[in-house]
N, C-alpha and C positions, 0 to 999 in steps of 0.2 A: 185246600178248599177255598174257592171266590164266592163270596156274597154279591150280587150283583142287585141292585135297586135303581130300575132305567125311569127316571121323571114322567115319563112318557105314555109309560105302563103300570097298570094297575096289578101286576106280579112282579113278587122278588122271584130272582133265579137264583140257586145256589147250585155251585158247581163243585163236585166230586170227585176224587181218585181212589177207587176203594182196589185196589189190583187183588184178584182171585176169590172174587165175591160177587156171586149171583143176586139179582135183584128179589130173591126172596128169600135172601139169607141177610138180609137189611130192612131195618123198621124205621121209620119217619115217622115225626109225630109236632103238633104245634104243642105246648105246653109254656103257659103265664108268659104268652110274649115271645118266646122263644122258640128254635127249632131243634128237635131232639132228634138223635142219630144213634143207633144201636143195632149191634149186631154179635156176627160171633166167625173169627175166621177158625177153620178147622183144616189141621193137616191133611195133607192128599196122600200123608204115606199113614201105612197102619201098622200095627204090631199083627194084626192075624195073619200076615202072610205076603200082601201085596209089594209091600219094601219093610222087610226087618229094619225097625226105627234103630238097631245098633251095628246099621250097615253104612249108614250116613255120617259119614267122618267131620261133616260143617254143619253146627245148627244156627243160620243167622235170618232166618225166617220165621216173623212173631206170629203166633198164634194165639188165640183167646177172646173173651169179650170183649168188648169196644162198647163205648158211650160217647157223643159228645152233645153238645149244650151251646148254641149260639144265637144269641140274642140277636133279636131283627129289631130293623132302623125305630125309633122314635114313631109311633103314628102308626105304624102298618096296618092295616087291616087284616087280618087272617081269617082264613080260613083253613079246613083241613081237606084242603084239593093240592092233590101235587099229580104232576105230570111226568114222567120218565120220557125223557128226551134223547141220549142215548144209553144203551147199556150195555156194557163192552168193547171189543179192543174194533177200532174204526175198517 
């Protein structure tokens, strides 16, 4: 994640890597100053049928909730306007 704060402009940008997460499987929020980030990755395999989950012999892919918390510069101004800039792989 890059925090970007251009003198120039009246937005911060913050820059993301969420790999196999949909933009509405992630919530943004300003909260006392800060930028909050939460969401929730969830396997693509399933136990109903799709891929028996005890047919996958490596589990090194995290799955679960997610929160983060990152305070913006001194002074900001917020608002709660954010813009999706890109969403997915280019």
């Amino acid at each position: 994640m890059d925090l970007l704060d251009n003198p120039d402009s009246p937005s911060i940008t913050a820059m993301l890597e969420l790999p196999g997460l949909k933009k509405d499987e992630i919530s943004l929020r300003i909260v006392d100053g800060a930028l909050v980030i939460w969401g929730e990755r969830r396997s693509r395999f399933t136990a109903d049928g799709t891929v028996p989950l005890d047919s996958i012999p490596v589990h090194e892919l995290k799955y679960g909730k997610f929160r983060r918390v990152i305070p913006l510069p001194q002074g900001a101004q917020v608002s709660e306007s954010f813009e999706w800039l890109n969403c997915g792989s280019p």
